[in-house]
C-alpha positions as CSV (number, residue, x, y, z in Angstrom):
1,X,8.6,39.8,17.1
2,X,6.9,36.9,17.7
3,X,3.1,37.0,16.6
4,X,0.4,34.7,17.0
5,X,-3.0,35.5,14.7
6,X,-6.2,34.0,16.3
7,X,-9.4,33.6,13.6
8,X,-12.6,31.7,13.1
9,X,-11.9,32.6,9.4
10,X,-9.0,32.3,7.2
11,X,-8.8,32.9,3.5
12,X,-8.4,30.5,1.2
13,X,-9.0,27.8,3.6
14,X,-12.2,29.1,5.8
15,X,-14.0,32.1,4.0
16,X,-17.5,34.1,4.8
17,X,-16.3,37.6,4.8
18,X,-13.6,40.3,5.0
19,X,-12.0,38.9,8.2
20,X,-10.5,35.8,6.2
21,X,-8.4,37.8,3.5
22,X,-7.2,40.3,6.3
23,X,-5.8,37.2,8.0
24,X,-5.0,35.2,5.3
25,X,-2.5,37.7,3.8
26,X,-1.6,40.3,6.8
27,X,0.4,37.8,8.2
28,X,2.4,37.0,5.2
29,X,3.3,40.6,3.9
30,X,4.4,40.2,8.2
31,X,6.5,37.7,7.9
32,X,8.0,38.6,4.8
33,X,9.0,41.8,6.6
34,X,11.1,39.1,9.3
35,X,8.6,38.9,11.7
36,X,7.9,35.4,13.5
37,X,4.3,35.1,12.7
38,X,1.7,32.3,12.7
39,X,-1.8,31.6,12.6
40,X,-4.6,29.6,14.9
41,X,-7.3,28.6,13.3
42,X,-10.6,26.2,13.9
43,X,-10.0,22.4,12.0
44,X,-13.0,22.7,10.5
45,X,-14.2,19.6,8.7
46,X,-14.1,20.7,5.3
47,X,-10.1,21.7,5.4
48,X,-9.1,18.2,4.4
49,X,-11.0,19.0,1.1
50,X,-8.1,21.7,0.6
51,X,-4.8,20.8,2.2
52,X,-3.0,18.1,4.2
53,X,-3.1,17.8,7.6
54,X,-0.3,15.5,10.3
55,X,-1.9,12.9,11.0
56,X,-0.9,13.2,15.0
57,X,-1.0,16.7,16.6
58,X,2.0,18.6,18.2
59,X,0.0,19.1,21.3
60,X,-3.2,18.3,23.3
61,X,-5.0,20.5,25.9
62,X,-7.8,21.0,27.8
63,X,-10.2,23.7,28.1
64,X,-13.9,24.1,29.4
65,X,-13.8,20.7,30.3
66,X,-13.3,19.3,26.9
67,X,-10.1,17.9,25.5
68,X,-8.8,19.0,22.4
69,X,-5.8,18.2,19.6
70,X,-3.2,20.7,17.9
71,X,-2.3,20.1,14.8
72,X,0.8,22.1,13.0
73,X,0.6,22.5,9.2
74,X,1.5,25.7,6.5
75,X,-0.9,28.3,5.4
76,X,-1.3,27.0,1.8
77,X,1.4,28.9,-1.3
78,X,3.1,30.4,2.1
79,X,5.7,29.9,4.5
80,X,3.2,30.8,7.5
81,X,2.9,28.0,10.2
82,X,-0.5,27.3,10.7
83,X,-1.8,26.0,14.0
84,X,-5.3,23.7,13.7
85,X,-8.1,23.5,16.8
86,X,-8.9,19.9,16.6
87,X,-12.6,19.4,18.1
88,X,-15.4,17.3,17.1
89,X,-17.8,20.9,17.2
90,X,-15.8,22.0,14.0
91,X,-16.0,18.5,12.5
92,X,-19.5,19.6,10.7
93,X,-18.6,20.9,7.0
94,X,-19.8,24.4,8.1
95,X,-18.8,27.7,9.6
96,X,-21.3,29.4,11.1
97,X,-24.7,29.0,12.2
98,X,-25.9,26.1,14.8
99,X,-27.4,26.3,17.9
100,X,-23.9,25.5,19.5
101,X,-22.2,28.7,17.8
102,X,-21.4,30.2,20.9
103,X,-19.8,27.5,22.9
104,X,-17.8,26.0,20.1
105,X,-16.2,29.9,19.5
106,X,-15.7,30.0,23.2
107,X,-14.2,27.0,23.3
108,X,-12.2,27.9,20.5
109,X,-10.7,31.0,22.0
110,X,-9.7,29.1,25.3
111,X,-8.0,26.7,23.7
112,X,-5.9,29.1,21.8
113,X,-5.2,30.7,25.1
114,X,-4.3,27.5,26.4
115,X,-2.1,27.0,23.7
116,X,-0.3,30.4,24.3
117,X,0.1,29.4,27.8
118,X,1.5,26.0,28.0
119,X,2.0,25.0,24.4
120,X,5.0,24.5,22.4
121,X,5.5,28.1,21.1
122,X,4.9,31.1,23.1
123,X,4.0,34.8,21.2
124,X,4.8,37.9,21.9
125,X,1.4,39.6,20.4
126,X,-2.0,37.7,20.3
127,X,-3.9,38.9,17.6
128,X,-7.3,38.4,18.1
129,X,-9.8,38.8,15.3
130,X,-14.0,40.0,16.2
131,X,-16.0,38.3,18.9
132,X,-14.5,34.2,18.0
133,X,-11.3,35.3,19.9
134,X,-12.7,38.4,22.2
135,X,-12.1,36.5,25.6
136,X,-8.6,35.8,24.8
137,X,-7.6,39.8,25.5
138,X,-9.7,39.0,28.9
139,X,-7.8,36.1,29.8
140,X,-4.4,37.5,29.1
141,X,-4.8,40.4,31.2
142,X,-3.1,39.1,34.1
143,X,-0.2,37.7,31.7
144,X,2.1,40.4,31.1
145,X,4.5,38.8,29.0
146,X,1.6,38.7,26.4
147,X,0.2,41.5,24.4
148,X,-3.2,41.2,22.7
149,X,-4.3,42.9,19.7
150,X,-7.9,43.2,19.1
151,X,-9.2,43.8,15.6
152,X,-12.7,44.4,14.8
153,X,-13.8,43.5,11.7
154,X,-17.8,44.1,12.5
155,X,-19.4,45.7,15.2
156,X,-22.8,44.6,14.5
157,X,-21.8,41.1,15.5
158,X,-20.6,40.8,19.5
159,X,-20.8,37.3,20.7
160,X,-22.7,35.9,23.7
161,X,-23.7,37.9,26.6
162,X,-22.0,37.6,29.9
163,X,-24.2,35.5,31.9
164,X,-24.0,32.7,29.3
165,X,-19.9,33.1,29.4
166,X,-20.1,32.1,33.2
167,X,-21.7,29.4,32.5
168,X,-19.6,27.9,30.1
169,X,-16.0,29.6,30.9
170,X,-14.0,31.1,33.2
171,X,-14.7,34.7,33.6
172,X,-12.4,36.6,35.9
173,X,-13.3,38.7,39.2
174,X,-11.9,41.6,37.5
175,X,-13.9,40.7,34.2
176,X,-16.1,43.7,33.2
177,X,-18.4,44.2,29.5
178,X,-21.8,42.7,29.0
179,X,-20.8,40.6,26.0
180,X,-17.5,39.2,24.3
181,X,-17.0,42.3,22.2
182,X,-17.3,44.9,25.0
183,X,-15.2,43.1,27.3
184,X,-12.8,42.4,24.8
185,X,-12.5,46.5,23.7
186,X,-11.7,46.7,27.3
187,X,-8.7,44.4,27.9
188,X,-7.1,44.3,24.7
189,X,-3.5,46.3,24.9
190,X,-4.8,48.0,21.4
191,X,-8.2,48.1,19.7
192,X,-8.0,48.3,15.7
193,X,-10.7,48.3,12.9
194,X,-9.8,47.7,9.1
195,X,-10.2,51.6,8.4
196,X,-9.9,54.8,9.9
197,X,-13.4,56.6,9.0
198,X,-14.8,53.2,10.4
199,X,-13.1,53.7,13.5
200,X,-14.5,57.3,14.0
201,X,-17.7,56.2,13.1
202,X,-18.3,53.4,15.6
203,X,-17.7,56.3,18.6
204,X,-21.1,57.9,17.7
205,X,-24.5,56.0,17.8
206,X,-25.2,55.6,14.1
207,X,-22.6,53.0,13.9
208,X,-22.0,52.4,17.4
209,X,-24.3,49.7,17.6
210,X,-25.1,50.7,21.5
211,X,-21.0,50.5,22.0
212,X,-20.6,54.3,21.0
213,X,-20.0,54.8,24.6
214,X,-17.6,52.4,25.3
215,X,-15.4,53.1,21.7
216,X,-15.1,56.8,22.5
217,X,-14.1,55.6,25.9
218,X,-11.6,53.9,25.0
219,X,-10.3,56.1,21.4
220,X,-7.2,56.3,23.0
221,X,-6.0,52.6,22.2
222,X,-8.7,52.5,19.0
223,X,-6.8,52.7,15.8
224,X,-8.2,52.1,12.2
225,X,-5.7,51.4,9.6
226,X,-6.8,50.4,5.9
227,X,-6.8,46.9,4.9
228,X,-5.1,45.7,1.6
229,X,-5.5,43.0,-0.8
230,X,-2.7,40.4,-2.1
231,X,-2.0,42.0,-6.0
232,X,-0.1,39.3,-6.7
233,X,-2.9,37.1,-6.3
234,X,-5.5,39.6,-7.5
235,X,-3.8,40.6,-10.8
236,X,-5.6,40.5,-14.0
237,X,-2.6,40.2,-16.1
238,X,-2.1,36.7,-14.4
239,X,-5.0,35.4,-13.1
240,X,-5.9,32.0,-15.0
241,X,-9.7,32.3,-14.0
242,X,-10.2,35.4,-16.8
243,X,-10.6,35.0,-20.0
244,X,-8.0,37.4,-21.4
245,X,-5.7,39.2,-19.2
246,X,-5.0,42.5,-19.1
247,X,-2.9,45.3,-17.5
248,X,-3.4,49.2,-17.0
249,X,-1.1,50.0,-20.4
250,X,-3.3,46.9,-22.4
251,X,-6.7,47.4,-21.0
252,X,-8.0,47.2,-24.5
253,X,-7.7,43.8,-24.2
254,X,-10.4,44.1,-21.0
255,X,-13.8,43.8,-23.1
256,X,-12.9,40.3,-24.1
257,X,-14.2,39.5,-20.4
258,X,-16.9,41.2,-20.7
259,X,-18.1,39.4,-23.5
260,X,-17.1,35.9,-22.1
261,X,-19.0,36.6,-19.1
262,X,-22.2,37.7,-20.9
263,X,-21.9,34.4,-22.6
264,X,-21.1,32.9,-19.6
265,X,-24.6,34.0,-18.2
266,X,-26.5,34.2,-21.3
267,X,-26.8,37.9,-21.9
268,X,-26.6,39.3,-25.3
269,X,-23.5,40.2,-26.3
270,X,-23.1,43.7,-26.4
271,X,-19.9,45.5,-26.1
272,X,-21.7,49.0,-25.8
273,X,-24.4,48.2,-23.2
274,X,-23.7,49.0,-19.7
275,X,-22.5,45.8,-17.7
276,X,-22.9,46.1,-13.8
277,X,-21.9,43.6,-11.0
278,X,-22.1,43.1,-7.3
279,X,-20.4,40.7,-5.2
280,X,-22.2,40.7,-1.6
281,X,-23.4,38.8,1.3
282,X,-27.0,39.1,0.7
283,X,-28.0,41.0,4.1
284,X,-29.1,44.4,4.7
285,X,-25.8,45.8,5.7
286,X,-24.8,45.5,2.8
287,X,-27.5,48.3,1.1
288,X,-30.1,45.3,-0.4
289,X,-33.0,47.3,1.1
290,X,-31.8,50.0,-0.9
291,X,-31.6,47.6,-4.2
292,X,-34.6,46.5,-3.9
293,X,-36.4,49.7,-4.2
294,X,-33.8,50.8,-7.5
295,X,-33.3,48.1,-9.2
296,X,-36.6,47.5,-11.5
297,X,-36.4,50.9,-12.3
298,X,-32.6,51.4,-13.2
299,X,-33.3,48.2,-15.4
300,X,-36.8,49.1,-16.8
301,X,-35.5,52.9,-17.8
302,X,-32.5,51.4,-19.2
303,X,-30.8,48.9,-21.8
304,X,-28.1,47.8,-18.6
305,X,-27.4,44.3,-17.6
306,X,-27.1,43.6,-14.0
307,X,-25.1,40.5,-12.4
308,X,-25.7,39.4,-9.0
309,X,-23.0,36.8,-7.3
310,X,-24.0,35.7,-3.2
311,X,-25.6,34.5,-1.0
312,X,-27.6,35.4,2.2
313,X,-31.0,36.3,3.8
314,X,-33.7,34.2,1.9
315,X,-35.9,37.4,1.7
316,X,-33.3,39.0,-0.2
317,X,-32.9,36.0,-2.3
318,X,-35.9,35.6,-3.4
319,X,-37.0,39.6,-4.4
320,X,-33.9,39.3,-6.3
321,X,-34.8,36.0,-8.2
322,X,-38.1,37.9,-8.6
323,X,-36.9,41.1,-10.5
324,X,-34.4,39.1,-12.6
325,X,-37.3,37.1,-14.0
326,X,-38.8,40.4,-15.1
327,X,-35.4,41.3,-17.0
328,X,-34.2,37.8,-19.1
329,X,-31.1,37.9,-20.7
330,X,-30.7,41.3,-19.2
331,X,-29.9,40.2,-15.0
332,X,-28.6,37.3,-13.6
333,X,-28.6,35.9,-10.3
334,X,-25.9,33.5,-8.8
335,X,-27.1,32.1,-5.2
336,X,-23.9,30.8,-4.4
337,X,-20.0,30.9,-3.5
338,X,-18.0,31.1,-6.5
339,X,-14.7,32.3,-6.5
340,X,-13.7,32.0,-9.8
341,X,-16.7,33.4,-10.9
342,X,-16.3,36.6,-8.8
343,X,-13.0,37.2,-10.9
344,X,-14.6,37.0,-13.9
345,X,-17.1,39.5,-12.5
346,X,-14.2,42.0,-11.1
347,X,-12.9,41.6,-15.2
348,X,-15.6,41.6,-17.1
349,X,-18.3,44.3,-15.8
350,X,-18.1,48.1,-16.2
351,X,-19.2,49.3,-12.9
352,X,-19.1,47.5,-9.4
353,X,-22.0,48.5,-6.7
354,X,-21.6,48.6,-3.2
355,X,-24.6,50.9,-1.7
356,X,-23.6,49.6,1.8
357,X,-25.4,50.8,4.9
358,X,-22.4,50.5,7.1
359,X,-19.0,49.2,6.0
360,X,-16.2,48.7,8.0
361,X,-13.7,48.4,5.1
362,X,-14.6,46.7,2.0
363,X,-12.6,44.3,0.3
364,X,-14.9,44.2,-3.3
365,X,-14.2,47.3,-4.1
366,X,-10.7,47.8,-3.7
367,X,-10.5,44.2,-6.2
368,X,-13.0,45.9,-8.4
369,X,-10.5,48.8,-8.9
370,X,-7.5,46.5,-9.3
371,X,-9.3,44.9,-12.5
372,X,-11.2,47.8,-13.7
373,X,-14.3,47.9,-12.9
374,X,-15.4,51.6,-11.6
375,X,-17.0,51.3,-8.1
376,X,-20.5,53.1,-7.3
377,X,-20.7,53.1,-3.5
378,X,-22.3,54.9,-0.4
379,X,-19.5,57.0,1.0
380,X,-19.4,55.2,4.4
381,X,-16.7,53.4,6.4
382,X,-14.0,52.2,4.5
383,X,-15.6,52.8,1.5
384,X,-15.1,56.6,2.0
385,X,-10.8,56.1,2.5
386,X,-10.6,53.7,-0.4
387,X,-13.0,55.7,-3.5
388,X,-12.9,58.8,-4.2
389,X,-15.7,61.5,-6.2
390,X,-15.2,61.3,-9.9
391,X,-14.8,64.8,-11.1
392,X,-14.8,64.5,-14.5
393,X,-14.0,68.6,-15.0
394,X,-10.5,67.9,-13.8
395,X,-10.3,64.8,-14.9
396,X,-9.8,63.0,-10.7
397,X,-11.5,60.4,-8.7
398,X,-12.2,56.5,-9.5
399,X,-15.7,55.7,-8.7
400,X,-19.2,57.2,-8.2
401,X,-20.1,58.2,-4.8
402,X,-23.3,59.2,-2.8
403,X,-24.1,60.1,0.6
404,X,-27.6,59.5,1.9
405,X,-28.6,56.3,2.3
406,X,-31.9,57.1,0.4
407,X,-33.0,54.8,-2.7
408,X,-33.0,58.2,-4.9
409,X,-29.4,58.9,-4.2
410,X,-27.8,55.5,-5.2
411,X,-30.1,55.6,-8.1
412,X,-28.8,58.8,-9.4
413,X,-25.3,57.2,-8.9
414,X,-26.4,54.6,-10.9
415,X,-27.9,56.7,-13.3
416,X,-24.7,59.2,-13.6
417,X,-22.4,56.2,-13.9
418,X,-24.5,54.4,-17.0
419,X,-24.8,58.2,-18.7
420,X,-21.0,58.7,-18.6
421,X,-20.1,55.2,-19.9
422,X,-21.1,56.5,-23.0
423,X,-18.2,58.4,-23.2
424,X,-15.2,56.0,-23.6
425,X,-12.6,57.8,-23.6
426,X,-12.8,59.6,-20.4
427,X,-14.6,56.2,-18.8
428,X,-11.1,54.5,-20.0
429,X,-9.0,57.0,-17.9
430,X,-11.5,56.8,-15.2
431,X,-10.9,52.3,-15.3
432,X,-7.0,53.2,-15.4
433,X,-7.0,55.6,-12.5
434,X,-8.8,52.9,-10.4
435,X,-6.3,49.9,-11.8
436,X,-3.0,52.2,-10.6
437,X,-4.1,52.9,-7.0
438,X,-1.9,51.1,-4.3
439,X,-3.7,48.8,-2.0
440,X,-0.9,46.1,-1.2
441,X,-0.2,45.5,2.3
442,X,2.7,46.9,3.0
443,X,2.0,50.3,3.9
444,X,-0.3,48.4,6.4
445,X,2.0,45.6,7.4
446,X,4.4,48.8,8.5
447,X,1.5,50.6,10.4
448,X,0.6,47.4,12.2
449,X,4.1,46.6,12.9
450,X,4.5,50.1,14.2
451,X,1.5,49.3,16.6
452,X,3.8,46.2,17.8
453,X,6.5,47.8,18.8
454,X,4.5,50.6,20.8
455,X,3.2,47.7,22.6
456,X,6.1,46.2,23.2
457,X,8.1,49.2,24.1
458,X,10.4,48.4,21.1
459,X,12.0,51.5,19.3
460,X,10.2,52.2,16.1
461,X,13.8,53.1,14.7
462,X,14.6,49.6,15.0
463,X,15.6,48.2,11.4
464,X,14.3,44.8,10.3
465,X,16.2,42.7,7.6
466,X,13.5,42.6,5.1
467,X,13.5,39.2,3.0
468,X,12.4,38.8,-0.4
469,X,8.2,37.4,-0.6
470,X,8.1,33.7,-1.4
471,X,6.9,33.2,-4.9
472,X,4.0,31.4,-5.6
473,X,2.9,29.3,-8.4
474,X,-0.7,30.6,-9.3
């Protein structure tokens, strides 16, 4: 099958949030499966920083007026072609945000769709990823040759209503949705989200974000399926950015992290004291409301240290600056990107939060396992199909769950989880329980690829010769 993945975002080139990793591995557990697969991405003006890029394109187009360069290159330590939207709106060294957001996006997805129609390789499956690429399922309908795929990574964001669209793009007669995301639900051969209790969820108003309507509408293309991480580039017992590495048989080796990253960020060093992280966009989906009501009293009541990596909202900046100057040597806070730093985090803490108000999958939490540290989250969205209750009778579960979304409840989680560090033993087995779950991508590559072939009318008996993953120097 040939498949063509559309994205504003693709990790490790062009990272924000979830969206990035799902695309930037997806299509290589794909491929390695023998699938014909490739990526189309914005040239943003930053990627020259991080790879090298032809020169002259392999094709030129024009869309919305505006002319625009293709230029062909490889998804870095992959074999995945990579296809780059040259435009002077993604020349800026940014992502997001600007007053031209919309546009550029829309442009964006027209020019992939451009690309598809007349360019110099033709896919089977469009793969479109949130709002960026939402017209593209529009566009297509009346191309039958081409199936679209549309993924939603968050609801909450939907792109530009549809009376700026006609202004700036073609919309079709038989065009229907008030913004990108609803019309794109529509047309799309098959709608998927990045989890299966996320895809339930977003059918009732809670989480619907006024699309509950249109999702149970249309449940009989919606499909959630789990995402996955890359463990061969999230492994602690190889990754060069830790201090010691470690497996699940040698996890002794573990608190040697946690005491170069309390020297790292000038904590006392303390074996015994209770060392919890979070990695997070700073915004209020992601449960800082919640924090911010917790926090001075989980670290006032007890002897815990507390590091915070991310950026976000200023208002949630700055309360968080505000209570770490209240704890010295006890929390941290680290207002930016850091990569490396974020692996040290994943190795060297004993719990992970995530009080999320609404999660569509999760991504932290799932690396938090794979290096050890035991999650406490807010049983929502994928965070409900990737952590389960620890039950520490018969000895079951890997993280600390609650349900509410009440600042009592994920302070008792918090609470429970700092109590029961104490006991080593049975914390150790809870650490190895976490490390041993399976979250590679095959198991979704084959439910994805599954979803292809239904599209496509293919027989899902149909073998594939399977070739062996490309190694890659870390």
């Amino acid at each position: 099958m040939r498949i063509l993945f559309v994205s504003a975002e693709v990790s490790p080139l062009a990272k924000v949030g979830g969206m990035a990793d799902v695309v930037g591995t997806l299509p290589k557990a794909l491929r390695a499966m023998g699938h014909d697969v490739r990526i189309f991405m914005p040239y943003y003006g930053f990627l020259g920083d991080k790879m090298e890029v032809p020169e002259e394109p392999v094709w030129e187009g024009t869309a919305m007026y505006q002319n625009f360069k293709i230029f062909e290159t490889v998804l870095p330590k992959s074999d995945v072609p990579l296809y780059l939207f040259g435009h002077p709106s993604f020349w800026p060294r940014r992502i997001y945000y600007g007053d031209d957001e919309d546009w550029r996006f829309t442009l964006f997805a027209n020019g992939a769709a451009e690309f598809c129609w007349n360019g110099l390789w033709k896919p089977e499956i469009i793969h479109c990823n949130d709002w960026h690429t939402g017209m593209i399922p529009v566009w297509m309908h009346e191309t039958p040759d081409i199936k679209t795929v549309f993924t939603i990574h968050n609801l909450a964001y939907q792109g530009p209503w549809r009376w700026y669209l006609e202004r700036i793009t073609w919309c079709p007669w038989y065009m229907e949705g008030h913004n990108t995301m609803a019309a794109a639900v529509q047309f799309a051969d098959r709608v998927t989200t990045v989890s299966p209790t996320y895809a339930n969820q977003i059918k009732t108003p809670t989480y619907g974000e006024r699309l509950d309507g249109l999702m149970s509408f249309i449940g009989g293309k919606l499909q959630g399926i789990l995402n996955g991480i890359d463990m061969s580039y999230y492994n602690p017992a190889t990754d060069r950015y830790i201090a010691q590495t470690y497996n699940v048989d040698t996890l002794e080796k573990r608190v040697e992290n946690k005491v170069a990253l309390q020297e790292e960020v000038g904590f006392a060093v303390n074996k015994n004291t209770f060392l919890v992280g979070m990695v997070s966009r700073l915004v209020e989906q992601k449960g800082l409301d919640l924090m911010l009501q917790v926090l001075d009293r989980f670290m006032a009541y007890t002897d815990s240290q507390f590091i915070l990596l991310g950026t976000g909202d200023r208002f949630y900046e700055t309360q968080m600056w505000q209570i770490a100057t209240r704890y010295p040597g006890r929390m941290s806070v680290q207002l930016l990107h850091n990569d490396a730093l974020s692996r040290r985090i994943y190795a060297g803490t004993d719990a992970f939060l995530m009080p999320s108000r609404f999660e569509p999958c999760g991504i932290s939490q799932l690396l938090a396992m794979r290096y050890g540290s035991v999650p406490i989250v807010r049983r929502t969205g994928g965070l409900v199909d990737t952590v389960s209750f620890y039950d520490p009778i018969n000895n079951a579960g890997t993280g600390y769950c609650f349900d509410r979304y009440e600042p009592l409840d994920l302070l008792t989680a918090m609470v429970r989880a700092c109590e029961a560090f104490r006991f080593k033993d049975k914390w150790y087995e809870l650490q190895q329980r976490g490390m041993r779950e399976e979250f590679s991508w095959d198991k979704s590559a084959k439910e994805y690829i599954k979803m292809y072939k239904s599209i496509l009318g293919l027989p899902e008996e149909e073998t594939v010769v399977e070739k062996e993953p490309e190694l890659v120097q870390q």
